[in-house]
C-alpha positions as CSV (number, residue, x, y, z in Angstrom):
1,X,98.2,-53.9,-47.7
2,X,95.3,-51.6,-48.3
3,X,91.9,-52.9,-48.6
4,X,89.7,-52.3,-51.7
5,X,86.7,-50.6,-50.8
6,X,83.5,-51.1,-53.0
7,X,80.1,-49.4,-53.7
8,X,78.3,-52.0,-50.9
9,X,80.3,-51.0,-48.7
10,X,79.6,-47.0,-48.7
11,X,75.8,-47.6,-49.1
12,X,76.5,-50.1,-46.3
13,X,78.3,-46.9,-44.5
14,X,75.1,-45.0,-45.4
15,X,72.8,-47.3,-44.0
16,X,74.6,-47.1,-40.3
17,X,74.7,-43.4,-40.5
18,X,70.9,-42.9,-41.5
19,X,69.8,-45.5,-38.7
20,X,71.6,-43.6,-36.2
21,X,70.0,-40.1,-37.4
22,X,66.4,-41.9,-37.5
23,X,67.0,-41.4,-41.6
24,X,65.3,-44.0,-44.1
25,X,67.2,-45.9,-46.9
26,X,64.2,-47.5,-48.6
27,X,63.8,-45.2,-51.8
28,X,60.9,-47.6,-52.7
29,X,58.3,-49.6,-51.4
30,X,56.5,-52.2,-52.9
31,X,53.1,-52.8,-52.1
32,X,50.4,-55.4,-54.1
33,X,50.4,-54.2,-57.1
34,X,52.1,-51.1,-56.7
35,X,55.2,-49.3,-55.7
36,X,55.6,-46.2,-53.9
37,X,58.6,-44.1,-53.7
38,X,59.2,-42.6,-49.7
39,X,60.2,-39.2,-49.9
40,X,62.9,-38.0,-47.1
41,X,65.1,-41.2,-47.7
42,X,69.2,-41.0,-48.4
43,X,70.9,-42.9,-50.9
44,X,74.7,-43.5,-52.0
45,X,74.4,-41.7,-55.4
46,X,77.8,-43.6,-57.1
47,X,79.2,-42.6,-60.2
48,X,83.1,-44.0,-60.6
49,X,83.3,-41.4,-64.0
50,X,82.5,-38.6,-61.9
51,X,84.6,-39.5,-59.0
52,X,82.5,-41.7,-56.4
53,X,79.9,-41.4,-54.0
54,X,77.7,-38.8,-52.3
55,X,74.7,-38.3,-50.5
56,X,71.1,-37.9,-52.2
57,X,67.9,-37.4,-50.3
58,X,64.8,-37.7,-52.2
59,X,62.6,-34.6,-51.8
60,X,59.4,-34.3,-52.6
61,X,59.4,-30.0,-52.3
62,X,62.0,-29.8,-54.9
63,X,60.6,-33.3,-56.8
64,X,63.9,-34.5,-56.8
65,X,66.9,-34.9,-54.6
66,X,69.3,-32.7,-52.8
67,X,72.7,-33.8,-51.2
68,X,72.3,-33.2,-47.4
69,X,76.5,-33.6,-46.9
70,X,76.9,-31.5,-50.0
71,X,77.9,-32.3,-53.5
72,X,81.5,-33.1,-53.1
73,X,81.9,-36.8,-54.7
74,X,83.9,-39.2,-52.8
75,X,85.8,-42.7,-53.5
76,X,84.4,-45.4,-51.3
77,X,87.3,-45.7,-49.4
78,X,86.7,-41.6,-48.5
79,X,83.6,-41.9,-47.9
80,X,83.2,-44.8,-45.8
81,X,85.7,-43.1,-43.4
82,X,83.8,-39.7,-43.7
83,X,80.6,-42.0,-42.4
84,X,83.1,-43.6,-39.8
85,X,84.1,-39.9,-38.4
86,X,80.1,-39.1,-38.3
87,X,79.4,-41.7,-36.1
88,X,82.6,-41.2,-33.6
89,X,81.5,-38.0,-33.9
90,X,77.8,-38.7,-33.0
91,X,79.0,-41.4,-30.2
92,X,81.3,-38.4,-28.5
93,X,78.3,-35.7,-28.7
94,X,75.9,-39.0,-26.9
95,X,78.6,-39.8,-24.6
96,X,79.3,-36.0,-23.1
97,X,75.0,-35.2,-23.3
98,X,74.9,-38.6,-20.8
99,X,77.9,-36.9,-18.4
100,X,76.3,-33.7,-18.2
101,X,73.1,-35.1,-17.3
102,X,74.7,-37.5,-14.8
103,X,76.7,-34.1,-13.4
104,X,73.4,-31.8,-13.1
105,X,71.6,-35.1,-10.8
């Protein structure tokens, strides 16, 4: 049986992804009296009507948002396993940096 995936768990996806590529997922911060919005952060921009989940950064040059993965919506269930290929990705590229370092000493 097939689990159901959810909104939580792509922007949970999201969150791992932008903490391995240093990335921010607070959009806002509130401060006494004041919020301020932090520019550079990712988000899960979800929208079931228009067919799921994608990427938006906030940006403060185009004072808006742009889609760093592109604007290709996704189910949650597609995009948590894009997110889940980026990171085996990622972990392979980490992995063979460390072995050719290791090879060079």
């Amino acid at each position: 049986m097939s689990e159901r995936y959810t909104r939580r768990d792509a922007e949970e996806a999201l969150e791992r992804l932008a903490k391995l590529l240093g990335k921010s997922t607070r959009c806002i911060i509130a401060k006494p009296g004041k919020l301020k919005v932090v520019f550079g952060t990712w988000y899960v921009n979800y929208n079931p009507h228009y067919g799921g989940c994608v990427v938006k950064e906030l940006c403060r040059e185009q004072k808006g948002e742009n889609a760093p993965f592109g604007e290709h919506r996704r189910s949650p269930r597609d995009f948590c396993q894009m997110v889940n290929d980026i990171e085996r990705a990622l972990q392979i590229k980490k992995k063979s940096n460390q072995e050719k370092f290791h090879a060079i000493r």
